[in-house]
PLY file of the C-alpha trace (Angstrom):
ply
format ascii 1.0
element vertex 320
property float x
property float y
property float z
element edge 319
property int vertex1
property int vertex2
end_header
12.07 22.10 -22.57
14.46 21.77 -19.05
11.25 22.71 -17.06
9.17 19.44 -18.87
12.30 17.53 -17.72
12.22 18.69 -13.25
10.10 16.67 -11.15
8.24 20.01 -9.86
6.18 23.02 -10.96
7.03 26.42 -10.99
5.55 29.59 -10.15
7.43 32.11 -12.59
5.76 34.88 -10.87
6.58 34.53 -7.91
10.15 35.24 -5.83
12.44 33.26 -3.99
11.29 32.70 -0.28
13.80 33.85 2.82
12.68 31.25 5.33
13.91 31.20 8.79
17.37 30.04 10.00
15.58 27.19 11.75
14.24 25.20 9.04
16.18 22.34 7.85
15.54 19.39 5.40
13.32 16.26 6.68
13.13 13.16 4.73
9.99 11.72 3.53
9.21 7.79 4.16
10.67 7.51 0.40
13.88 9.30 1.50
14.51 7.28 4.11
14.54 3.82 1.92
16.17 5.65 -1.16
20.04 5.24 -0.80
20.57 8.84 -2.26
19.86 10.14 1.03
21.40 7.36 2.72
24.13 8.79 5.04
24.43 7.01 7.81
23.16 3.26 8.75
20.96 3.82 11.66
17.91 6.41 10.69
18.55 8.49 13.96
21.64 9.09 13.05
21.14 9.76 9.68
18.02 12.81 10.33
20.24 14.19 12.52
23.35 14.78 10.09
20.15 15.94 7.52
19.19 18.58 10.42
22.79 20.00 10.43
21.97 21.19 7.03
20.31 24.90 7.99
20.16 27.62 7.69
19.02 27.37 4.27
18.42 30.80 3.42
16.56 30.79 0.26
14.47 28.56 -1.60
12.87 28.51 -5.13
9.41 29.62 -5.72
7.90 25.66 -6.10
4.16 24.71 -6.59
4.24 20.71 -5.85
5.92 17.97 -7.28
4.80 16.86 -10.65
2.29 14.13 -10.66
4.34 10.35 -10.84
7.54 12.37 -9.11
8.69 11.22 -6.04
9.95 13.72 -3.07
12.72 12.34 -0.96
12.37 15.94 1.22
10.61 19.04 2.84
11.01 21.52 5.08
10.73 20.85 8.80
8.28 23.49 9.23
5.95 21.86 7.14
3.00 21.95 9.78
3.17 25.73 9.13
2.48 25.86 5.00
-0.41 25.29 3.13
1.37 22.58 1.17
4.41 20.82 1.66
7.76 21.46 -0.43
9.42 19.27 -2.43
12.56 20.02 -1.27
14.42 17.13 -2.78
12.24 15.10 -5.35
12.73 13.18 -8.68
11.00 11.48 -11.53
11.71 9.45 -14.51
11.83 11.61 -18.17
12.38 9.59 -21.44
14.49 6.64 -20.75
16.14 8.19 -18.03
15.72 10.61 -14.43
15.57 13.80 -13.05
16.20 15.25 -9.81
15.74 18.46 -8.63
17.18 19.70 -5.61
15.91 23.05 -4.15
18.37 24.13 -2.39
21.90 25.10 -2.62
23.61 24.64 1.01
24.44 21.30 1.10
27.97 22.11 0.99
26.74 22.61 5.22
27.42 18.69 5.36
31.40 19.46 5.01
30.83 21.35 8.57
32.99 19.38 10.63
33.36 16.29 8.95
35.13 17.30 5.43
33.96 15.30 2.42
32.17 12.49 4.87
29.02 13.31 3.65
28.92 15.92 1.43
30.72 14.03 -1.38
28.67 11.01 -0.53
25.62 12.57 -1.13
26.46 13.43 -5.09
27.90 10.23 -5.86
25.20 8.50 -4.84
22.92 11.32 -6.64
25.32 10.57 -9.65
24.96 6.68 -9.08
21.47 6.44 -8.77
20.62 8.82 -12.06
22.85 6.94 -14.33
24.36 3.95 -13.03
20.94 1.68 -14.00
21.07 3.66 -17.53
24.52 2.79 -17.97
24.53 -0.89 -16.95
21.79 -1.76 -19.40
23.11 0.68 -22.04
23.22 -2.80 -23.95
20.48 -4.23 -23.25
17.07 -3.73 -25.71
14.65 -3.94 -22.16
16.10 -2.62 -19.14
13.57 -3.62 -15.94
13.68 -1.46 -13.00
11.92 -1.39 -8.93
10.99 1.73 -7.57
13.06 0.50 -4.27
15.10 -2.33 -3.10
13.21 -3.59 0.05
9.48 -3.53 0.65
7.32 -3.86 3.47
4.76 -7.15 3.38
1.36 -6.24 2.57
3.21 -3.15 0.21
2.95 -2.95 -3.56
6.10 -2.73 -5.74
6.15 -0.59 -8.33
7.51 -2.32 -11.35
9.52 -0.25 -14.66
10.42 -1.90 -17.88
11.80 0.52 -20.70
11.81 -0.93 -23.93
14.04 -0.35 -27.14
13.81 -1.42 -30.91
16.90 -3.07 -32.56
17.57 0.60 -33.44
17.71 1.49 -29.81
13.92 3.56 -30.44
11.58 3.53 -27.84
9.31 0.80 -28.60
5.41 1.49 -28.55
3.10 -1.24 -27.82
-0.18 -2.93 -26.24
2.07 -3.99 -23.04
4.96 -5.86 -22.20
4.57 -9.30 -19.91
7.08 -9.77 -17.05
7.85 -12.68 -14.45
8.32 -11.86 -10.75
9.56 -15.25 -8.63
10.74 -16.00 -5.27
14.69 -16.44 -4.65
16.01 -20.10 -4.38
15.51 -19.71 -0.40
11.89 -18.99 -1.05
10.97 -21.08 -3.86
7.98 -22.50 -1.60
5.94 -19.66 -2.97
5.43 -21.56 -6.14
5.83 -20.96 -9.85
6.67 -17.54 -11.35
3.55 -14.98 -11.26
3.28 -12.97 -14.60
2.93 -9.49 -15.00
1.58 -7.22 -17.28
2.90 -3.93 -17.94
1.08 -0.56 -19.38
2.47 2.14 -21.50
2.70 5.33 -19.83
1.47 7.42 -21.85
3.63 10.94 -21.29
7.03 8.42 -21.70
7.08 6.48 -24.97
8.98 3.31 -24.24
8.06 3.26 -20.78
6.06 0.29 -19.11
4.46 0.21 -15.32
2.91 -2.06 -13.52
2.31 -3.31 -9.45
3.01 -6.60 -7.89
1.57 -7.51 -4.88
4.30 -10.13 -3.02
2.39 -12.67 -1.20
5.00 -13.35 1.31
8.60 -11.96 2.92
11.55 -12.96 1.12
13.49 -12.02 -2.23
11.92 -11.84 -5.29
13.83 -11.50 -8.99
11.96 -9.82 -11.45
12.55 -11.23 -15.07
11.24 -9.86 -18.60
9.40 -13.17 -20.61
11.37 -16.27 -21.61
11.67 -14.50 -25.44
12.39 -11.48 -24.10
14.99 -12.59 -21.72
18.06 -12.62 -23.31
17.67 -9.06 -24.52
17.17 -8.29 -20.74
18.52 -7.63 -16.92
17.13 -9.06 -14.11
16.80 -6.97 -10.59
16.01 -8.41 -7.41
13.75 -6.72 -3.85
13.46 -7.60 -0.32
10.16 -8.11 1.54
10.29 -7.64 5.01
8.39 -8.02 7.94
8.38 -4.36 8.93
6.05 -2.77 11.69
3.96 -1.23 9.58
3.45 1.80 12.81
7.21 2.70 11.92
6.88 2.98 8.13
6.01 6.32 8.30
6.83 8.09 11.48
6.20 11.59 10.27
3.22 14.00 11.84
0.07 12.99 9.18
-0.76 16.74 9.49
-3.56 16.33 6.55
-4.93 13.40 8.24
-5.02 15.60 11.57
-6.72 18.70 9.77
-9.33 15.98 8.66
-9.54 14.90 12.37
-10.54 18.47 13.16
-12.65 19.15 10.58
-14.93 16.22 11.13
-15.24 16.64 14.71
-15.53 20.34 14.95
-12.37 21.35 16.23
-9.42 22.77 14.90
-5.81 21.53 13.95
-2.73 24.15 15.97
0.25 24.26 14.40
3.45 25.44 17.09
3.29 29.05 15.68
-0.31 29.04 16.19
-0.35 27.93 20.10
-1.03 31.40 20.68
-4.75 31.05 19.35
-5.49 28.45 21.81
-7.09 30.28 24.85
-9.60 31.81 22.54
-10.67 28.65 21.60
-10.85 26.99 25.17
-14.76 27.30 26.74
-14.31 28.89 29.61
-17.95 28.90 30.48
-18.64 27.05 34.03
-20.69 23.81 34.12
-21.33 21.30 36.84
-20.72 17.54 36.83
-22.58 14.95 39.20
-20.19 12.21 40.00
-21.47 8.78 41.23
-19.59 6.34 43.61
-21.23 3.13 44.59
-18.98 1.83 47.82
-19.75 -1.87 48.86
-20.51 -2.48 52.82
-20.13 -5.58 53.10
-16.20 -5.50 53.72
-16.60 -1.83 55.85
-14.76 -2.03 59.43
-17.58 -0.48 60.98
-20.49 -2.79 60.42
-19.27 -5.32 62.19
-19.09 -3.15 65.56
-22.32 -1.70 65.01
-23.70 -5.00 64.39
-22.37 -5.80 67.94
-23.75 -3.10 70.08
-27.16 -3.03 68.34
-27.30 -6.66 69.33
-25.70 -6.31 72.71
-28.01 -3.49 73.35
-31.01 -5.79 72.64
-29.74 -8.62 75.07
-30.01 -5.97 77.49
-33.30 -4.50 77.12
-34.41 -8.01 77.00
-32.46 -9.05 80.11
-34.06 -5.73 81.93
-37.87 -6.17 81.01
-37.49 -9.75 81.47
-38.47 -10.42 77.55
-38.18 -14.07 75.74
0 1
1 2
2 3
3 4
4 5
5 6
6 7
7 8
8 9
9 10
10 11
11 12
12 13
13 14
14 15
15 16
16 17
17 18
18 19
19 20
20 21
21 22
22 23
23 24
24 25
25 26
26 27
27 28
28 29
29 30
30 31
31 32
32 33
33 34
34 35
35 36
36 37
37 38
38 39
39 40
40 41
41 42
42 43
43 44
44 45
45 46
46 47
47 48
48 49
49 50
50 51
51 52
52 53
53 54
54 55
55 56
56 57
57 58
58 59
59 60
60 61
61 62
62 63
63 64
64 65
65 66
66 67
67 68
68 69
69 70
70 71
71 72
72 73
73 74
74 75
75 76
76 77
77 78
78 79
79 80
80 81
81 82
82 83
83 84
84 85
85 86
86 87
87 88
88 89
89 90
90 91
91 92
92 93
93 94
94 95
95 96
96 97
97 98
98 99
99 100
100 101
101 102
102 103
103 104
104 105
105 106
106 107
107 108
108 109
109 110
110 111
111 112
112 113
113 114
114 115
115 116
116 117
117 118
118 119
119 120
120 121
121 122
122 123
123 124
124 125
125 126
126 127
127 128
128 129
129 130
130 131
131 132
132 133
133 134
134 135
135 136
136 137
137 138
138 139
139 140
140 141
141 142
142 143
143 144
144 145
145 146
146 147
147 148
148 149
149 150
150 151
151 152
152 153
153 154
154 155
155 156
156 157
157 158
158 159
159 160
160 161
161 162
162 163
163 164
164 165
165 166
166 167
167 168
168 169
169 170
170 171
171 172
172 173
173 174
174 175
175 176
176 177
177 178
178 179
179 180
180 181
181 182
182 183
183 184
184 185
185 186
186 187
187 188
188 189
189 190
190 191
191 192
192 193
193 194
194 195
195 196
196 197
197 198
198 199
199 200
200 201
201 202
202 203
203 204
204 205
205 206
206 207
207 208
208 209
209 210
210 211
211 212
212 213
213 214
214 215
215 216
216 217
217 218
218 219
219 220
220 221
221 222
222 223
223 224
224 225
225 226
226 227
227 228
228 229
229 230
230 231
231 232
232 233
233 234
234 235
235 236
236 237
237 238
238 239
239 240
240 241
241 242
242 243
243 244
244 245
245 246
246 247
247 248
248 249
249 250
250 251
251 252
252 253
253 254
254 255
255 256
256 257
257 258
258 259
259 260
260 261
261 262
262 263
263 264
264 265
265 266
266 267
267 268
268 269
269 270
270 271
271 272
272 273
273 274
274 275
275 276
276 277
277 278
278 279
279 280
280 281
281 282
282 283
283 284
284 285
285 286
286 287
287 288
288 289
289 290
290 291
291 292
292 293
293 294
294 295
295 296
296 297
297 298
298 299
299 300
300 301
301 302
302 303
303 304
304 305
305 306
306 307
307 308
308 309
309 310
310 311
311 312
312 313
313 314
314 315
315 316
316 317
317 318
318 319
């Protein structure tokens, strides 16, 4: 039953891995904008107190994160597996979340800095698991974003759980919601409707995507009967460069790359296979360069002694 619950597969078979003293954790595009593994304000700053975190020794024999999970994680020596690890990943379970974390050295974040960012990192973990479940313990339909601030053009992933008057989860066809812009933004227009689908592994659980037309705020509301027995939430769109959304090496993309065009994708521990694949055969190369005469300092003089020679043979043989 607690393995149906983790956001990743197992392979019971299999040991734990010894990987090398090197390797540290790297957050995905989804860690970065999740406020679990929020520790510092500017992103530089907050990879590098993540890269502090090593050596890890072991890790847990893990397949891939379940399908619908989402990994806020890996390894930084990703470019050298087969498949990347969900080092840090969660996904929702029943009404509420799980997270697994695959690791157990984060007390390394007390190195130097005490409690900083050690004890930051569970309380938000302990915030973000139960603080939505708690503040709409009350509340019959409890409506939910996948993140707080979106890039334009980006789809937001929309969650509405759904209980009977005996706090059940309720089971049916869908469940219509209203996304609208903020008072700032009201320009956008009326309220666009949403429908919501049952998922069909979580009873009670609704999905759905919303496509914002615009940057702004948006508040996301459950339908005018189905309001009072609801909360509202609230995301950001903004007008991010969409070249630093996701900053990490595409290394599948790059594989793809090779594959297509005949060549082949190196990893760093694989540099060493890269003479063998140079040609090394010779081959010659004709090179063309058209120079214009018309601006060359030595016309001109030539000009003036072929003409000057002229004037004299025509001055000596008495020519007209």
């Amino acid at each position: 039953p607690v393995e149906r619950m983790l956001p990743v597969e197992f392979d019971p078979e299999a040991e734990w891995e010894d990987i090398d003293d090197s390797v540290y954790p790297v957050l995905t595009p989804e860690g970065r904008s999740s406020l679990v593994m929020t520790l510092e304000n500017e992103q530089d700053e907050n990879d590098l107190v993540w890269s502090r975190v090593a050596p890890l020794d072991r890790i847990p024999p893990l397949l891939a994160p379940r399908p619908g999970a989402t990994v806020l994680a890996e390894l930084s020596d990703t470019l050298s597996r087969d498949k990347r690890y969900p080092l840090v990943s969660w996904q929702r379970y029943g009404t509420g979340k799980c997270m697994m974390m695959a690791t157990d050295r984060l007390w390394l974040l007390r190195f130097k800095t005490g409690d900083k960012y050690h004890w930051r990192v569970w309380s938000q973990c302990v915030q973000f698991l139960t603080l939505s479940r708690l503040m709409g313990e009350h509340k019959q339909v409890r409506l939910e974003t996948d993140r707080v601030t979106y890039p334009v053009g980006g789809q937001v992933m929309l969650y509405a759980h759904l209980l009977d008057e005996d706090y059940e989860p309720l089971t049916q066809q869908g469940f219509e919601i209203e996304v609208s812009a903020l008072a700032a933004d009201a320009a956008d227009g009326e309220p666009q409707r949403v429908t919501l689908r049952p998922d069909a592994s979580n009873p009670g659980l609704y999905e759905g995507y919303f496509s914002p037309p615009s940057a702004g705020g948006y508040r996301v509301e459950a339908n005018v009967a189905d309001r009072p027995l609801s909360n509202t939430v609230e995301f950001q769109v903004a007008d991010l460069r969409p070249e630093l959304a996701n900053t990490d090496m595409q290394i599948e993309h790059l594989r793809r790359i090779s594959d297509l065009s005949g060549g082949e994708c190196l990893s760093a521990l694989d540099l060493k296979k890269l003479p063998s694949l140079l040609n090394r055969d010779p081959h010659m190369m004709t090179t063309r360069t058209d120079r214009p005469l018309w601006d060359n300092v030595l016309i001109a003089p030539i000009l003036v002694i072929l003409l000057g020679f002229e004037w004299i043979l025509r001055r000596k043989y008495d020519l007209s």
